[in-house]
N, C-alpha and C positions, 0 to 999 in steps of 0.2 A: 481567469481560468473558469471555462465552465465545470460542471463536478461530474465527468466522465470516471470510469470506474479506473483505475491503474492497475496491472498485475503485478506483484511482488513473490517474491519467494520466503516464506517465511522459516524455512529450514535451513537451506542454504545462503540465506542472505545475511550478511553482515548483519548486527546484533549494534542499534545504536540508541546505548541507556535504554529509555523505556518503548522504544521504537523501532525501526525495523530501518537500514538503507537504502535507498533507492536508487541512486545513480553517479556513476564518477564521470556526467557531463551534465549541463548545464537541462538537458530536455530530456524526456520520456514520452513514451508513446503510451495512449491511454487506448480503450477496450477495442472500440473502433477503428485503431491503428493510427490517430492524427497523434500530430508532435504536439507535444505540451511544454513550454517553458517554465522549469521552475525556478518559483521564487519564494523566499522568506515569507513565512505568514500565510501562506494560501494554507485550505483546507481540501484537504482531498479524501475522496473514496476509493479504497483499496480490496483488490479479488484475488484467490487463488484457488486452484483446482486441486481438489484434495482426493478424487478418485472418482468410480463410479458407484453408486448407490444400490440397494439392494433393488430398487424400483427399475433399473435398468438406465436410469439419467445420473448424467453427471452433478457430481455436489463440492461446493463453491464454499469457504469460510471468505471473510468482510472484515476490514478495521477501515480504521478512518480517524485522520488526525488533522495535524499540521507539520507544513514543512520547515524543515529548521537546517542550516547550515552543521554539517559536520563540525563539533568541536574543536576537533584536532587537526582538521586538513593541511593534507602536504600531500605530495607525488607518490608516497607509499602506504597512503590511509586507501581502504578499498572502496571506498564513496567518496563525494563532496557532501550530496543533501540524504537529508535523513527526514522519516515522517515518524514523527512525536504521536503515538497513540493516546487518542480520548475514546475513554473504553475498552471495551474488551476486544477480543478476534472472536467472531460470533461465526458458529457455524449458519447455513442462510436461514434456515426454518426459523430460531431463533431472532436471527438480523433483521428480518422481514417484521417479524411481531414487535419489535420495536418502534415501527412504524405506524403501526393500526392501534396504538395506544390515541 
């Protein structure tokens, strides 16, 4: 998997342990709209659209983790895969400066 951004719902979305759900099928579509296969163990980079800004642009929070198979899966769990956060949900100004370290 290359490490395209994936959008997630962090309010509305299933709530898995310390991570977030991502999908009750096997693929996602990542920022650019390609299909993404998930699988166990990947790392991915996660976006959401949190409104727009007093600057007049739109502003974006980031998590990023790894994917992990819903624990519990059956036909009435609302996911299969779940993304295990490492670290926090950084709003981007923030997310960004952890890069320029």
């Amino acid at each position: 998997m290359d490490n395209e951004h994936i959008e997630f719902d962090l309010i509305s979305s299933f709530i898995c342990g310390s991570g977030v759900g991502l999908s009750k099928s096997d693929t996602i579509n990542d920022f650019s709209g390609e299909k993404i296969v998930l699988r166990e163990g990947d790392y991915i980079y996660l976006y959401m659209e949190v409104g727009v800004g007093e600057s007049g642009a739109m502003e974006y929070v980031f998590a990023e983790g790894y994917i992990l198979p819903h624990p519990n899966y059956d036909a009435t769990t609302p996911c299969k895969w779940c993304c295990k956060y490492v670290g926090d949900v950084e709003y981007m100004e923030d997310y960004i400066k952890s890069f320029m370290m």
